[in-house]
N, C-alpha and C positions, 0 to 999 in steps of 0.2 A: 504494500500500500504506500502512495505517494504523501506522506503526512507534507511537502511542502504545495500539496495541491488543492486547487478549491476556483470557485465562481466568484465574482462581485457582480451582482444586480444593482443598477446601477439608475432603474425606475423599477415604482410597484406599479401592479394591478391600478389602472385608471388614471396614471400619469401622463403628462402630453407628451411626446415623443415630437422632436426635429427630424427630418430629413437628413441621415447621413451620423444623427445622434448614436453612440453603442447605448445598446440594452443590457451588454454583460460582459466581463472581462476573462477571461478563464487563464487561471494562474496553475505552472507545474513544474516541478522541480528536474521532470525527465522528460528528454524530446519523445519519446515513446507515447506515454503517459499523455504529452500534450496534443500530438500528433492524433490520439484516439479519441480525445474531446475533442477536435475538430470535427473530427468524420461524424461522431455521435449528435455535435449539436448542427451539422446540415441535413444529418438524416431524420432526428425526431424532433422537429420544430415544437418547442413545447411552449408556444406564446404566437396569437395571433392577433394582427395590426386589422384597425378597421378606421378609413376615412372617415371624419369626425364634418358633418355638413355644417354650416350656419345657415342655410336656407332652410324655414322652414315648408 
C-alpha cells in the first residue's frame, strides 16, 4: 500500500466549477501507483458536470 498516496477534492457536491478548473488532484509516492489512478479515474468517472442555465 502507497501510504504516500491519496486524492484532494478540490470542490464539493454543488460547487460552481470554471472551465479548465481541476476537480481533484491525485497524489502518489510511486509512478506505478500513480500511473493506475490515472487509468482508474478516466475509466470510472465518479462525478458528473451538468450546465447550470440562467434562462429560465
Amino acid at each position: 500500500m502507497d501510504k504516500g498516496a491519496g486524492v484532494y477534492l478540490h470542490k464539493k457536491v454543488g460547487d460552481k466549477v470554471k472551465k479548465g478548473e481541476p476537480l481533484f488532484t491525485i497524489y502518489a509516492q510511486f509512478k506505478a501507483d500513480f500511473n493506475f489512478a490515472i487509468v482508474a479515474s478516466d475509466k470510472e468517472a465518479s462525478y458528473k458536470i451538468k450546465a447550470e442555465s440562467s434562462y429560465i
